[in-house]
SEVOVO-730386 format. One record per residue (C-alpha): residue number from 1; y, x, z. Coordinates in pm, 1 decimal, m for minus. Layout:
! residues N
   i       yy       xx       zz
 NUM        Y        X        Z
...
***
This chain:
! residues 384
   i       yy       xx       zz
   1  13181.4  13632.1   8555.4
   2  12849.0  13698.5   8449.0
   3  12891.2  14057.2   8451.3
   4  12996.6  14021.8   8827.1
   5  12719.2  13827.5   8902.0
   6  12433.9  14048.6   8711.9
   7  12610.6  14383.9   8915.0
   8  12606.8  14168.0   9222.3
   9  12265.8  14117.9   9162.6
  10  12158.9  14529.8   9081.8
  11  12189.7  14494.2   8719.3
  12  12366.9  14780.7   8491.9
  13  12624.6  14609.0   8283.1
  14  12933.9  14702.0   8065.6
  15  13228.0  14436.3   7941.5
  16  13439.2  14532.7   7677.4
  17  13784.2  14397.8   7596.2
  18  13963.6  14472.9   7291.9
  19  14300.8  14406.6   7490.5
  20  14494.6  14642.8   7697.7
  21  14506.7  14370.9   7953.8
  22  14451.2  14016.9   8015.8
  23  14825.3  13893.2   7972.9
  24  14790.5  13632.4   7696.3
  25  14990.7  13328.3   7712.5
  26  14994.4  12957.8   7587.5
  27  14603.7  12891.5   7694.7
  28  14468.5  12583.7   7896.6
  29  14485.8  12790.3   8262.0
  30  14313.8  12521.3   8469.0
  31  14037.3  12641.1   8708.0
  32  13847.5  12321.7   8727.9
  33  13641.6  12225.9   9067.2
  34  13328.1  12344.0   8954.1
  35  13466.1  12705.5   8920.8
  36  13665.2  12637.1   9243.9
  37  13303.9  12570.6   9366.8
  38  13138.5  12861.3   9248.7
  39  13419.6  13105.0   9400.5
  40  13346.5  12929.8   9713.9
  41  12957.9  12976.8   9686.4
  42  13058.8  13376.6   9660.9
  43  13317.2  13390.5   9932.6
  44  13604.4  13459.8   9706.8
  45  13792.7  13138.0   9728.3
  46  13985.2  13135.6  10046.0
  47  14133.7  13514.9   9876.3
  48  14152.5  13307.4   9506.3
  49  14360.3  13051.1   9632.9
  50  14561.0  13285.0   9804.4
  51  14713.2  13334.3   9453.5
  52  15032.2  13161.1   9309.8
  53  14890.2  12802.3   9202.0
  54  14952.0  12450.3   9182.5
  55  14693.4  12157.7   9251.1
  56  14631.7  11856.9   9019.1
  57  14441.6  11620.1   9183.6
  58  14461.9  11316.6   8977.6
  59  14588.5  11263.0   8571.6
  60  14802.3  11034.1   8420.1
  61  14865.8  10918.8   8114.4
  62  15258.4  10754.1   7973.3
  63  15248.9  10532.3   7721.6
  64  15612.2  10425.5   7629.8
  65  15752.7  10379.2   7998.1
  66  15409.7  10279.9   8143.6
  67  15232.8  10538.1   8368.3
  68  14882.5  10512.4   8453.4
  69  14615.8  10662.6   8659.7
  70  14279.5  10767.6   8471.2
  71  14112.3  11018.9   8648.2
  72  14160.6  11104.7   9015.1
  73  13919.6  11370.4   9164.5
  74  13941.0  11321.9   9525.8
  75  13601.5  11156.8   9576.0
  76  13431.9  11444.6   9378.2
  77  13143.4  11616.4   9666.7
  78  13327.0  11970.0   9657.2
  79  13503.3  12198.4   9867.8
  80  13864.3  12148.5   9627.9
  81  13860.5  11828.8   9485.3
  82  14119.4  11941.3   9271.6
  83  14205.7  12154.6   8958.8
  84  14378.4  12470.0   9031.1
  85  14692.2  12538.3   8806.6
  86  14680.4  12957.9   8786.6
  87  14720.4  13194.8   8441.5
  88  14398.4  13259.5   8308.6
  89  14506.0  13637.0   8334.2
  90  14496.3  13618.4   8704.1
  91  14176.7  13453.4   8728.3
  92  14015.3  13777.6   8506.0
  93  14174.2  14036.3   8678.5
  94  14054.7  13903.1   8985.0
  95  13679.7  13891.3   8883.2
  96  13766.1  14234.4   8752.3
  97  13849.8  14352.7   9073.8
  98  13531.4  14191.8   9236.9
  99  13332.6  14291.4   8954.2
 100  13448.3  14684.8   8979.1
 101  13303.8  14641.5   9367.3
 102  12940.1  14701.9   9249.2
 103  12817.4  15024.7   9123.4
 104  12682.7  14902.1   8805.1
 105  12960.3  14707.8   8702.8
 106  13197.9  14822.9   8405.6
 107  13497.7  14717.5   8219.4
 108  13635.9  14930.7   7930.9
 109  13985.7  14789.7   7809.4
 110  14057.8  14812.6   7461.7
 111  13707.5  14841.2   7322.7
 112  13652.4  14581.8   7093.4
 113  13339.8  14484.5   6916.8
 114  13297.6  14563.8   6548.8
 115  12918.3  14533.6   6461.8
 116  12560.6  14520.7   6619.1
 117  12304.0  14756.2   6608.1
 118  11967.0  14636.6   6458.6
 119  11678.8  14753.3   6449.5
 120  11370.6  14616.1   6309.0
 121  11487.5  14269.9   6328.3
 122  11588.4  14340.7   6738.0
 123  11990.8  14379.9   6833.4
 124  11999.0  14690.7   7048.8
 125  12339.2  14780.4   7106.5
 126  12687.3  14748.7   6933.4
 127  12965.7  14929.5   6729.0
 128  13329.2  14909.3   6893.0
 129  13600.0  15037.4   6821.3
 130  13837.4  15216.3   7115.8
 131  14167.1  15366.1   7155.2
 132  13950.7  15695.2   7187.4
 133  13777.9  15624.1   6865.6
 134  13416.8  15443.5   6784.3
 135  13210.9  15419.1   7036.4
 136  12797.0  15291.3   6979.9
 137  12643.9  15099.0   7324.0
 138  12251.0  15078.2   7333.8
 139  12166.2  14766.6   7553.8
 140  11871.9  14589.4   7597.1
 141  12094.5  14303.8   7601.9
 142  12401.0  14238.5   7443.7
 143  12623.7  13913.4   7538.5
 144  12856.9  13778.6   7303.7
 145  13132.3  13619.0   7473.0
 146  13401.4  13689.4   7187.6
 147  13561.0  13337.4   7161.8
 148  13550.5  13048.1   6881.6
 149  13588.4  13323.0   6599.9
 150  13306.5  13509.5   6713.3
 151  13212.9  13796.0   6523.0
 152  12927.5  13931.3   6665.3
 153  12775.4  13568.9   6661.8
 154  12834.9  13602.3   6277.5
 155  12691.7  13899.0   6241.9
 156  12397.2  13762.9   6408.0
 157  12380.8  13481.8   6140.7
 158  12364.2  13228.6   6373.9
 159  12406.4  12902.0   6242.7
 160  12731.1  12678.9   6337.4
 161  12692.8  12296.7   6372.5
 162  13063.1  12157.4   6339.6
 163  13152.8  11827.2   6467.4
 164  13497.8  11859.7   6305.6
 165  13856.1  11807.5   6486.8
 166  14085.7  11549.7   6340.8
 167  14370.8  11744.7   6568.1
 168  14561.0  12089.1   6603.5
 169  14765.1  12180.9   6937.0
 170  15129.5  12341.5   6954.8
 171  15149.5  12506.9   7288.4
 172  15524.4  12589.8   7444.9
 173  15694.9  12621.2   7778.0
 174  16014.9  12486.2   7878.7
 175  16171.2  12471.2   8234.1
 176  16088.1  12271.0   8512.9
 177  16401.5  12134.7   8687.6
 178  16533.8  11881.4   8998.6
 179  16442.5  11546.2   8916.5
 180  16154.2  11635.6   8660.6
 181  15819.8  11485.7   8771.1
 182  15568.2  11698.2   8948.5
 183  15290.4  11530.0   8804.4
 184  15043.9  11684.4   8508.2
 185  15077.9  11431.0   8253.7
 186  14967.8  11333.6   7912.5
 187  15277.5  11090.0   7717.6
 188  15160.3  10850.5   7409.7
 189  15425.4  10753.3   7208.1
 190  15464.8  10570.8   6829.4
 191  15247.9  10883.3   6625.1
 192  15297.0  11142.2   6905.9
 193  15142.2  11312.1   7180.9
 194  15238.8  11563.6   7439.7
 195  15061.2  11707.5   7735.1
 196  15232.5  11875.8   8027.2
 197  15114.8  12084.2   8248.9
 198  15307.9  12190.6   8542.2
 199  15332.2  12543.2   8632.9
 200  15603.7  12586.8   8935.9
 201  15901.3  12739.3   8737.3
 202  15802.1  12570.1   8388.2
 203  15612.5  12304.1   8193.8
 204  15328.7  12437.5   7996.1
 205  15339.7  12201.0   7685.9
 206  15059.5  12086.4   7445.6
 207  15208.0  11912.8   7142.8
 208  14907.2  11727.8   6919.5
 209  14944.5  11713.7   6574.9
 210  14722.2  11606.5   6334.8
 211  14471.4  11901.9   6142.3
 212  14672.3  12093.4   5959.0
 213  14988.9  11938.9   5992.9
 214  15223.7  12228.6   6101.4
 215  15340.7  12319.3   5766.8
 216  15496.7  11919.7   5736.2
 217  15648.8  11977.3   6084.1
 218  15811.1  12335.0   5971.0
 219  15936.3  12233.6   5662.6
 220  16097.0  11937.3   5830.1
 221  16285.8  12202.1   6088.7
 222  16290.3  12293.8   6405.5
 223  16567.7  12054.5   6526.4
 224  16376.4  11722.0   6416.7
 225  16115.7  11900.1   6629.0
 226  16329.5  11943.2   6917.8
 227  16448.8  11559.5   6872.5
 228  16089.2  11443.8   6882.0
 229  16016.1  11626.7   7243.3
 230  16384.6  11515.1   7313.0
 231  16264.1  11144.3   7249.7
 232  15907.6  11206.0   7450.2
 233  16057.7  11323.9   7750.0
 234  16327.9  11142.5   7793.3
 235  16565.0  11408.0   7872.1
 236  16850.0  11584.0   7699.0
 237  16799.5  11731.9   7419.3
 238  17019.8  12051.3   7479.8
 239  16708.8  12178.7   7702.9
 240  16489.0  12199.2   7396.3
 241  16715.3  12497.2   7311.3
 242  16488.9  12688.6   7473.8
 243  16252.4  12691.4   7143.2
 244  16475.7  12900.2   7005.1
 245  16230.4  12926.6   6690.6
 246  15959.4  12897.3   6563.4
 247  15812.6  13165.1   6710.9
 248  15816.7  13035.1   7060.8
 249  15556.5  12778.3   6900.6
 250  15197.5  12896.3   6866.6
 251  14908.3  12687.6   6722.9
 252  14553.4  12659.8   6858.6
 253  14368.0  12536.6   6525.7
 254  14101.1  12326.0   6725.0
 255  13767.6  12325.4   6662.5
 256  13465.0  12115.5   6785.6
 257  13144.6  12320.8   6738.6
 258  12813.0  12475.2   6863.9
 259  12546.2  12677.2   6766.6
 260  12173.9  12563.6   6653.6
 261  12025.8  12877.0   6824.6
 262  12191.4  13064.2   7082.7
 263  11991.2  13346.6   7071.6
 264  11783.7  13602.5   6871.3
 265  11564.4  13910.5   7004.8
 266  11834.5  14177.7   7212.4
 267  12162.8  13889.5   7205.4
 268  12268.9  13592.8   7385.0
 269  12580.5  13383.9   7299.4
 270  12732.2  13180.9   7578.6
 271  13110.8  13053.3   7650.5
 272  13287.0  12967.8   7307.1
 273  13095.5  13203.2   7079.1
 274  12814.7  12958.9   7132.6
 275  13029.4  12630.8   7127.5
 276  13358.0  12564.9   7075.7
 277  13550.9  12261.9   7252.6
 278  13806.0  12077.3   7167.7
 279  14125.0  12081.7   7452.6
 280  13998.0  11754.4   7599.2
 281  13991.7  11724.1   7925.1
 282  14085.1  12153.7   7953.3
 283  13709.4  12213.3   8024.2
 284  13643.4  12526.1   7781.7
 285  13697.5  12788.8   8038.8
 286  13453.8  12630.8   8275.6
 287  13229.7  12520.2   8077.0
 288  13213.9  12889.2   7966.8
 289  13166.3  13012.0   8351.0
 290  12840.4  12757.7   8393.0
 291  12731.5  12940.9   8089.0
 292  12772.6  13226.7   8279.4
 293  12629.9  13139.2   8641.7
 294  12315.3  12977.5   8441.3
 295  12260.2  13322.9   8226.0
 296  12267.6  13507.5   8524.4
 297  12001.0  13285.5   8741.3
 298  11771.5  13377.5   8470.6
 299  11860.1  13736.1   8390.8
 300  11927.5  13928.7   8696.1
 301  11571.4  13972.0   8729.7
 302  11569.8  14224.2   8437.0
 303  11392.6  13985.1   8198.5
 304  11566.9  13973.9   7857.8
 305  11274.2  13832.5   7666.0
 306  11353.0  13570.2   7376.8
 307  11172.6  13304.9   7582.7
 308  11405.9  13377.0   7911.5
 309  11714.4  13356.8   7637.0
 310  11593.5  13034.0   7543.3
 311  11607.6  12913.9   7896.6
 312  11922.1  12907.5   7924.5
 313  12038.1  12758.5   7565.8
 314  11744.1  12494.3   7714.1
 315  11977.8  12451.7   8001.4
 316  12326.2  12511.5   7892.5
 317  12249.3  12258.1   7563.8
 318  12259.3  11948.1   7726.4
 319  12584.8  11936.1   7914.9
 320  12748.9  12087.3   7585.5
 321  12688.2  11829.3   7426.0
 322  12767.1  11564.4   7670.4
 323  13060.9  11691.9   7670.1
 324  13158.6  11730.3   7301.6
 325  13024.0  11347.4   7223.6
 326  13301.9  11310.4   7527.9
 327  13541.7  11464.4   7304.9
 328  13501.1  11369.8   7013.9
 329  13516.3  11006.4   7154.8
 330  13853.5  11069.1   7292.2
 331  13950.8  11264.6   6982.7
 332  13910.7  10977.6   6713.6
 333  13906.2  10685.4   6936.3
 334  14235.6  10764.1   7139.4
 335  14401.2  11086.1   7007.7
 336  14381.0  11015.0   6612.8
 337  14465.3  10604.0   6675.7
 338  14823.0  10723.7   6839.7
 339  14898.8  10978.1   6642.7
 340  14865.3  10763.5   6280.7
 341  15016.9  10433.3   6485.2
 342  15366.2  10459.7   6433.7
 343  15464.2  10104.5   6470.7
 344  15449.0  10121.9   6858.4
 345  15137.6  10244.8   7113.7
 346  14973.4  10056.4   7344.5
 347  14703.9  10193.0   7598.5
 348  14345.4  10095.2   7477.7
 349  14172.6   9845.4   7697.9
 350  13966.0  10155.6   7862.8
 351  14275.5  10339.6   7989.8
 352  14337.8  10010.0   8083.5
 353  14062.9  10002.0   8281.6
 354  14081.8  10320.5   8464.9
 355  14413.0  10211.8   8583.3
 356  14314.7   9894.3   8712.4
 357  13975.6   9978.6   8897.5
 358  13997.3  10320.9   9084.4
 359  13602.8  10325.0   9126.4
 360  13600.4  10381.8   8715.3
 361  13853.2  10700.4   8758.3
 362  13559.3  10889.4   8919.3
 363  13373.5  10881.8   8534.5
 364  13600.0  11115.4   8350.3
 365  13683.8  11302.0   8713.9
 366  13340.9  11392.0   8712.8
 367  13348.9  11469.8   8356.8
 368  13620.8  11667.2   8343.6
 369  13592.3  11817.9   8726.1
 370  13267.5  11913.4   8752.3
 371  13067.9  11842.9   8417.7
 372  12757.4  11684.3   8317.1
 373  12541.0  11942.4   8463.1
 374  12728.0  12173.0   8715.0
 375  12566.1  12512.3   8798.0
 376  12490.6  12674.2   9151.2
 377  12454.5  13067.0   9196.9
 378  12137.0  13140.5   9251.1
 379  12133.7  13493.8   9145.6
 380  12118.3  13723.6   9461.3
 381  12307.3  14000.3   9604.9
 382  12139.1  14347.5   9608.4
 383  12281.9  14553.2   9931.4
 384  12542.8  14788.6   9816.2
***
């Protein structure tokens, strides 16, 4: 995204992706209203939507047999008050395919980044490595946007500030058939939790365990897995065959962090390389785009000074960590209570809430839809 924008906007600019493509399964794919909004504010969403999706405009949670309501984002001021079910894959290659519109835009696929280039005390460029061999790019600006496990934000030696996650996530798929609900829904039961998210054809399926409890779960086998998603959905077990091992498991080892500086002389961090969130609320991706929309209303103009990078850590800082103290709440005042709580689960008196007074919903709808501090593009478009 930002590299669209700063191309849109005249600016030179290379990505690099150590992947041959974007296919990668088992991640949070929801496209949350504020990036709904954005695509809107560049004329791309009528073609977006255009693409195989499904809408989710309001969340539930299941606690035993009881279903409640707790956020519904239909009174949010935006053009799709909803979140837009799509694989993040599709959403990349599409802002590939805008991005490769502009003359100064590139993307070089299976380039990944090994090292910066310093010099006197000022990043100038990177080391990658290609499928054609090492490559060295001189920038006057170099973005990391290489995930939680960034390595060029290491080899910065940026400091990390971690809030800790009492959780881990299991992601899996398993088919959607007649009779299943249609709703996106997060079940509570005695010491377990499962999100679903539907996808058309399937159910993409977040499993929370406690941090670093897979290796009790494996050794326990596969099958008392099965029987515990058996017992959490309600339906026969014989369609949990469709883990057929542990394989078709994979683990997101969360992690709740951010960096104390986001920035040095030549690099700017932004997306997860500058703070990690937790699967709350499915906000990482879009929280990562305002990163994006806010670094290029500052740097399109050319200006890569330390004091412009600072502007945007100034104005990216605040909503990350509204959002993490969000979190983290949810994390040990909801998430870790359930999961230990094996004697029986009963919604706290705030879900409680939401469910009773629909006004409330609209708190973590905003939250989660739009964010404490949504982002407008204000970067321009230079003639082409």
């Amino acid at each position: 995204m930002l590299g669209l924008l700063l191309a849109r906007a005249g600016q030179k600019v290379l990505v690099l992706e150590k992947h041959r493509d974007f296919l990668r399964d088992f991640r949070g794919d929801t496209i949350h209203p504020s990036t709904l909004e954005l695509l809107h504010e560049l004329g791309l969403l009528e073609e977006f939507l255009r693409l195989p999706h499904q809408k989710v405009s309001e969340i539930k949670a299941q606690f035993g047999d009881l279903i409640l309501p707790v956020a519904d984002f239909g009174g949010l001021p935006v053009k799709c008050p909803y979140i837009a079910m799509i694989p993040q894959w599709d959403f990349l290659d599409f802002l590939a395919r805008h991005g490769g519109s502009y003359p100064g835009f590139s993307l070089r696929m299976q380039a990944e980044a090994t090292d910066l280039i310093v010099e006197e005390d000022v990043v100038v460029g990177l080391h990658a490595a290609t499928s054609d061999g090492p490559l060295e790019v001189r920038a006057d600006l170099v973005i990391a946007a290489d995930g939680r496990h960034s390595l060029l934000r290491s080899r910065a030696g940026l400091p990390v500030i971690d809030l800790a996650a009492p959780i881990d996530v299991l992601w899996f798929r398993l088919s959607r058939r007649a009779g299943d609900s249609p709703d996106t829904m997060a079940r509570f039961d005695s010491g377990s939790i499962l999100v679903m998210l539907n996808r058309g054809d399937y159910w993409q399926c977040a499993f929370v365990i406690g941090k670093g409890g897979l290796e009790a779960i494996r050794q326990k086998g596969l099958d008392a897995f099965r029987a515990t998603l058996a017992g959490l959905l309600r339906i026969a077990g014989e369609r949990m065959g469709e883990l057929r091992s542990w394989d078709d498991v994979k683990l997101l080892t969360v992690q709740v962090n951010r960096l104390r500086e986001w920035c040095r002389p030549g690099l700017l961090c932004i997306g997860d390389a500058a703070h990690a969130m937790s699967p709350v609320g499915g906000v990482g991706i879009n929280l990562a785009i305002q990163d994006a929309v806010a670094a290029a209303n500052e740097l399109w103009r050319g200006d890569f000074s330390l004091q412009t990078l600072r502007k945007v850590q100034r104005r990216r800082e605040f909503p990350t960590r509204v959002t993490q103290a969000f979190q983290v709440a949810v994390q040990n005042n909801i998430l870790k209570r359930v999961l230990e709580d094996t004697d029986g689960v009963t919604p706290p008196l705030a879900v409680r809430a939401l469910a009773r007074y629909r006004w409330l919903r609209r708190i973590p709808a905003r939250m989660i839809g739009l964010g404490a501090r949504p982002e407008h593009i204000r970067s321009p478009a230079v003639a082409t």
